[in-house]
N, C-alpha and C positions, 0 to 999 in steps of 0.2 A: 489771864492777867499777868503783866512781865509786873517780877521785882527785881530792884535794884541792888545791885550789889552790898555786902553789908562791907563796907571797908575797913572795919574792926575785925572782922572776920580774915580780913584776905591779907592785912598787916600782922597778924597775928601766926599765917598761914607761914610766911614768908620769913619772920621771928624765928619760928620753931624748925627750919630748916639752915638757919646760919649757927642755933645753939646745937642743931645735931651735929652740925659741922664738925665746930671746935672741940666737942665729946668724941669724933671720931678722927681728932687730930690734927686739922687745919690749923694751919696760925693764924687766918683769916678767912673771910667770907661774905660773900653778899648774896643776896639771892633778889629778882626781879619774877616776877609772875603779874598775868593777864589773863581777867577775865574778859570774853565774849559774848555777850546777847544780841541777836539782829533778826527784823526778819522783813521778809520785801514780796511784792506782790507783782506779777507781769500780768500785762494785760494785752489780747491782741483782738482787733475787730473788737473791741464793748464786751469781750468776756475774758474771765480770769484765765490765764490760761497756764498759771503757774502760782503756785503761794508757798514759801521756803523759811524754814524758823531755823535759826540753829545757835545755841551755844557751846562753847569750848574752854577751858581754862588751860593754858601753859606757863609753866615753871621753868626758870631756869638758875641753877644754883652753881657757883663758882668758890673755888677752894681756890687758899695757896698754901704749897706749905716750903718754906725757904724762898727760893726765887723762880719754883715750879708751880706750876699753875694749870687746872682741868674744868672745863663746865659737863655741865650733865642737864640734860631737857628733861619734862617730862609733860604729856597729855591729861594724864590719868593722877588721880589722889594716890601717889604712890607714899609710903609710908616714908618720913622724915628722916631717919637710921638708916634705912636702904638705899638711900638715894645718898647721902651725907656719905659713906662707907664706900659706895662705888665711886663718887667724885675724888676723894682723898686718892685712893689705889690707883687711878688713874695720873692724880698729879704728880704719885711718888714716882713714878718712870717718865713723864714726860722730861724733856731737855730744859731746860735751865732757862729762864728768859731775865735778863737784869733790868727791864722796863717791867717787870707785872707788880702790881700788887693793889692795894684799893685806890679811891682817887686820896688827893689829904684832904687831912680833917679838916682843918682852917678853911677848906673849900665847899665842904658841905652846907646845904639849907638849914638856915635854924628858923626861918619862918618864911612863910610866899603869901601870894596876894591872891583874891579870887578873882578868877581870871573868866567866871561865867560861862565854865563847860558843862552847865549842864541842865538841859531843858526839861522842867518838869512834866512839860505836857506828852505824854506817850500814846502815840497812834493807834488805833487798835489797824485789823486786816481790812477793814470795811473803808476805813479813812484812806488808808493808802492804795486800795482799789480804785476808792472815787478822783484822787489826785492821780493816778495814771488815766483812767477813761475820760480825765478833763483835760490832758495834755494829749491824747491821741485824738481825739474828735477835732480839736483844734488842729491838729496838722491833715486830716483827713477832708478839713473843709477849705482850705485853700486850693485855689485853682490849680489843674495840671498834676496834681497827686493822684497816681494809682493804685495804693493802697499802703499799710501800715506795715512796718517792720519792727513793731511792738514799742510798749511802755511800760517802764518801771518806777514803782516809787517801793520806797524802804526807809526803813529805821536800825542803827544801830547804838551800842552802848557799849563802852569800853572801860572797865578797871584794872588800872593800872599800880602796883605796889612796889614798892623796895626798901629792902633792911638792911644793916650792913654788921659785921662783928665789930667796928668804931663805932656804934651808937646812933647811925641813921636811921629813921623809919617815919616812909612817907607812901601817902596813896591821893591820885585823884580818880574821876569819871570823867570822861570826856560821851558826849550823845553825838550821832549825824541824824540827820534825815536827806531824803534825797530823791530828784526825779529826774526822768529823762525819758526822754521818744527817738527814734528814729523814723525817716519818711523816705517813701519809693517813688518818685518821679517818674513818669515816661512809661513807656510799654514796649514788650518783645525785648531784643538787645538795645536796646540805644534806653534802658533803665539806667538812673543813677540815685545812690541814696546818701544823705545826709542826719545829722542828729543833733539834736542838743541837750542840756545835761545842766542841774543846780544841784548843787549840796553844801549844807550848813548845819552849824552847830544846832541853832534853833530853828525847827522846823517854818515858825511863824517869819523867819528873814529868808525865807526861798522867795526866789521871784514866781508867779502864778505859773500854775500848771499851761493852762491856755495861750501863757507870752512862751513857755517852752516848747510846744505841740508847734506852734505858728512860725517861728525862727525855725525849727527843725525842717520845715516843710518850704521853708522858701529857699531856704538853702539849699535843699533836691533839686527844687523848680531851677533854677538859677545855674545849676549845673549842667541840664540837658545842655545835647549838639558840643559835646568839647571837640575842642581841635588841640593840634600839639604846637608847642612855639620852637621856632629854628635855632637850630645848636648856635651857640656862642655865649660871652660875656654879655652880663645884663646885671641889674642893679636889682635885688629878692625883697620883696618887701614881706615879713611875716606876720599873720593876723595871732593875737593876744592868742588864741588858742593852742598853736604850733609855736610861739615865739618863747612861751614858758621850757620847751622843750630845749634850747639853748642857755639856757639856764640852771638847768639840770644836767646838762653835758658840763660845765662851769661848774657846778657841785662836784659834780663826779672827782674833775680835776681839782681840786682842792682841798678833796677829800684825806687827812694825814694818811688813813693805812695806804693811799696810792703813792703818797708821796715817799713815807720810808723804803716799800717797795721800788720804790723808783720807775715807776710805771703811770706817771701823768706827765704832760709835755709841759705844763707847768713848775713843775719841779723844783725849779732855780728862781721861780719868776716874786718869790716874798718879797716885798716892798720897791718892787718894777711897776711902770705904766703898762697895766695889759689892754685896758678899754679907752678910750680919748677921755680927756680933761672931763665932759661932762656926764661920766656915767658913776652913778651911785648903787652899788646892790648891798641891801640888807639884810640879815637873819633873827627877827625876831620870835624868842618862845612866849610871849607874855602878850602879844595880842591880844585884847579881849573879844574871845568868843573866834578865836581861831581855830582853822581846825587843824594847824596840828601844835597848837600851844601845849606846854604845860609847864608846871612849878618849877621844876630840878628834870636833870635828866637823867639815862639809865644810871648811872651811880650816885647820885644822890646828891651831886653837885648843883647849886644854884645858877637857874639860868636866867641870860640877861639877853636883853638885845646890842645885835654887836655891826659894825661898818666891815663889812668883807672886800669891798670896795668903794674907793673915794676919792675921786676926783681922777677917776680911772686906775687907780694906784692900788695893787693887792696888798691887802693889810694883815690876813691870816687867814690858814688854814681852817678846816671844821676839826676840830681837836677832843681826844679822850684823855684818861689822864695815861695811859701807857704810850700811845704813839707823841703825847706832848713830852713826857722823858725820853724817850728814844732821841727825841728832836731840841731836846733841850730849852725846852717851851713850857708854856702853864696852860692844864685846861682851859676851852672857853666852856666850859659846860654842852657840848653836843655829843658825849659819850650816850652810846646805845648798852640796853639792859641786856645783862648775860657775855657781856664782852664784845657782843657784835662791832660793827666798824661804826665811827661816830657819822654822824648824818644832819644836815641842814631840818630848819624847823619849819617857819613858815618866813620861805624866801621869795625875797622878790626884789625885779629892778627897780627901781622909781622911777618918774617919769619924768620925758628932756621938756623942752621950752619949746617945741611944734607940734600943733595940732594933725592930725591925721589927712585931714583933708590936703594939709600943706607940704604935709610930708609927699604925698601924692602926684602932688603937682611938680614939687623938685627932683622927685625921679622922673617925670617925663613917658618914656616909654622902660618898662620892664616887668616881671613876676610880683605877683600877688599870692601868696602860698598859705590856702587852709588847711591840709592834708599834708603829712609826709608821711610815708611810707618803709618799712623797714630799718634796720638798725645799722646801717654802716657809718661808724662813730669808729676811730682807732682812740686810745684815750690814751696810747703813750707816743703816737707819733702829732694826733690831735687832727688828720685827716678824715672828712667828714663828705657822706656820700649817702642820700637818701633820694628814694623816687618820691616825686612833690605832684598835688592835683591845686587848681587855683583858679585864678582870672589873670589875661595879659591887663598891665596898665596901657592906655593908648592915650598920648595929650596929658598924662594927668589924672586918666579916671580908667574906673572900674570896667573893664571890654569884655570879650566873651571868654567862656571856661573855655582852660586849658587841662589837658590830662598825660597820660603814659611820659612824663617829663623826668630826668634827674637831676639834681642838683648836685654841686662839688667845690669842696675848698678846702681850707684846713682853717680848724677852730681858733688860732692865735692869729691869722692875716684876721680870719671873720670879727673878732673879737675886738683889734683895735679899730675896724672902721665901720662898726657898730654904732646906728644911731637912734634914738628912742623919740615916740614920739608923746603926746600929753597924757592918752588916754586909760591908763590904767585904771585897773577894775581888780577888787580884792575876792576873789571867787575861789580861790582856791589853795593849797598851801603852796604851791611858785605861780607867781603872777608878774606879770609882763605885759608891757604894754606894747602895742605894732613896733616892731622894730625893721629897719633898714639896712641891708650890707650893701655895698658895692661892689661889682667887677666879681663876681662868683660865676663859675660856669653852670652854662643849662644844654644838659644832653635832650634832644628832642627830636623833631623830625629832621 
């Protein structure tokens, strides 16, 4: 039987490590800690072939004392004065930073809303075996599949807390559940394998194990016999799957600690057109039933949903409250717990005024891209090189797979002649709907 975390318990935990703080000489403090419970079941061929439980708690506790500043992690129920006394010692010899210190007060939550993270129904192992062996049967029974490359369904649960020496102190739970298949097409070398994958806050809003197992398994099918397309300039269209991934190269660059650093190609681009007149992208933490919503974030700042981009025009960075002094800015609330670098919440493009089909037809002939491959991303020059597997468009429509292809351009050409088409789907926390570049090169045969 899983119990929930008691989050009196874990505000309390998180309390007693900012008051040993200040007993061991910080002029301030916060401390953030996370619980973990999850446990997930694989399944391959109709038998278990794996079942995995695991909790964890981490702590992380941050001292300042003057304009020096230290974190200190921990795994383990390490004693409060132990941990408090080695962060201090550490802060007194670090170098000076005139950006640290908590976020302000006037910033912090004094109430949030319930944002419905949290699903009371909990799966036992028998549930989550039967949700994999009904998503792998189903892709095992469409035509042209050779055999399975497993299924997984799982559950987790997350407690999340923070205190502060100003008088902060906040915790929620957020739960997932989640399933996914992969499927093996073809036989000898001319195999090719595809997947599909839902996860959600409440288990009851997964789409059916059997719509998952079945998409998985067409998408293999679909892939045998690829060919490669001839080197040149062609117009990439990206399926919602791979296109979120643009999105997050976009975070990335946005992101403030790149920008003090001076290490995003964006840098200079605040309140420039980066996307065309009709691209909107938004950062909301208040989703309900998001999965990566929540109240406040790591410092205990109140978060809101905010326009990152409008009417293709960059409006703001993702900001903490230390890189928002550095920059001479105000939090937006996307500080991470323990001082980590601030981060996007549950991001996403919106979607343009073309339907997909149409979008389709107005490239004509070019790339269709499900798959990219590897990490060739520069994020300070913004040049952008991944190997991509897909369909050629021909006429308009969807022609046979293509494979061993690369793609190349740089993220600020790609960016403004970025175009979105209707069909976004809220699936995941960066979401995107098919999007279109033009004139990108394709290394191929």
């Amino acid at each position: 039987m899983t119990v929930l975390p008691d989050q009196t318990l874990l505000v309390a935990r998180a309390a007693e490590l900012v008051a040993a703080a200040r007993r061991a000489g910080a002029d301030a403090a916060d401390a953030f800690a996370v619980r973990r419970i999850g446990f997930s079941v694989d399944v391959r061929h109709g038998a278990v072939d794996e079942s995995t439980r695991s909790e964890s708690d981490d702590v992380s506790l941050r001292v300042f004392v003057g304009k020096r500043h230290a974190s200190v992690s921990t795994n383990t129920v390490a004693a409060a004065d132990e941990l408090a006394v080695r962060a201090v010692a550490m802060a007194r010899v670090a170098p000076e930073d005139p950006f640290a210190g908590l976020a302000p007060q006037d910033r912090l939550a004094t109430s949030w809303p319930d944002l419905d993270l949290l699903d009371p129904a909990i799966p036992d192992a028998a549930e989550l075996a039967e949700r994999a062996r009904r998503a792998e049967a189903a892709a095992l029974a469409v035509p042209g599949i050779a055999k399975s490359g497993g299924a997984s369904a799982g559950w987790s649960l997350t407690g999340a807390l923070i205190a502060t020496s100003h008088g902060f102190s906040g915790s929620y739970l957020l739960s997932r559940s989640g399933v996914s298949t992969t499927a093996i097409a073809g036989e000898g070398t001319a195999m090719e394998r595809d997947y599909d994958s839902d996860s959600k806050v409440y288990g009851a809003d997964l789409r059916s194990p059997e719509d998952i197992g079945r998409l998985a398994a067409e998408r293999a099918v679909r892939r045998l016999r690829p060919s490669r397309m001839p080197t040149g300039k062609a117009t990439v269209v990206f399926d919602p799957r791979v296109a979120s991934s643009l999105l997050g190269h976009f975070a990335g660059a946005i992101n403030a600690s790149a920008i003090v650093r001076k290490t995003s190609f964006l840098r200079n681009s605040r309140g420039e057109a980066v996307f065309s007149p009709q691209i909107r992208i938004t950062d909301d933490p208040r989703r309900i039933r998001g999965p990566a919503s929540r109240p406040f974030d790591g410092e205990g700042v109140a978060s809101e949903a905010i326009d990152l981009v409008r009417d293709g025009i960059l409006q703001d960075w993702l900001l903490d409250s230390a890189t928002a002094r550095e920059l001479g800015l105000s939090t937006n609330g996307r500080g991470s717990g323990g001082g980590g670098s601030p981060h996007a919440t549950n991001l996403t493009l919106l979607p343009g005024s073309i339907s997909r089909d149409a979008l389709l037809a107005q490239v004509g002939d070019g790339l269709y891209v499900t798959e990219l491959i590897g990490h060739g991303v520069n994020g300070v020059t913004g040049d952008y090189s991944r190997g991509a597997g897909g369909y050629r468009i021909v006429n308009g429509e969807l022609a046979e797979p293509v494979s061993e292809i690369t793609i190349a351009g740089n993220l600020r050409d790609m960016f403004a002649r970025l175009v979105a088409a209707d069909d976004l789907e809220y699936r995941h926390s960066v979401n995107s709907p098919t999007l279109a570049i033009e004139g990108l090169m394709i290394a191929g045969s």
